[in-house]
C-alpha positions, 0 to 999 in steps of 0.5 A: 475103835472104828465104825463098820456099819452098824459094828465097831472094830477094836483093831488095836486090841487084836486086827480085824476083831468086828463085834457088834455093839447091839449084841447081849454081850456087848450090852452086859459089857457096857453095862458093867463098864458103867458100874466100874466093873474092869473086864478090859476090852474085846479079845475075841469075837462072839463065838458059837458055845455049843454047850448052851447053843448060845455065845461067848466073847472074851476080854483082856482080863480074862474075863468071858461074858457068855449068852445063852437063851435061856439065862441071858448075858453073865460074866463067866 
């Protein structure tokens, strides 16, 4: 992980994925880091989900943490 600015780069995951830590996503992610839940790292950017007008990311475990504003960050 390398610092871009205020962004963190997980270029040993997939080259030149970029997300940014201050996101819902990211936050759910840490949180769940810290209550030992495994959902591995970033596999993907944020993307749009136009389903909800929110966004989704997904990780290693095949797990995806979608946003939304109307529920907020869950695992999906």
């Amino acid at each position: 992980m390398s610092d871009v600015g205020n962004q963190a780069a997980w270029s040993s995951v997939v080259d030149g994925l970029v997300f940014n830590p201050d996101t819902a996503i990211c936050r759910k992610w840490l949180e769940l880091k810290s209550y030992g839940t495994y959902i591995g790292v970033p596999v993907s950017d944020e993307l749009d989900d136009p389903d909800t007008g929110g966004k989704q990311m997904a990780f290693s475990s095949g797990a995806v943490i979608a946003w939304d504003p109307r529920s907020g960050a869950s695992v999906a």
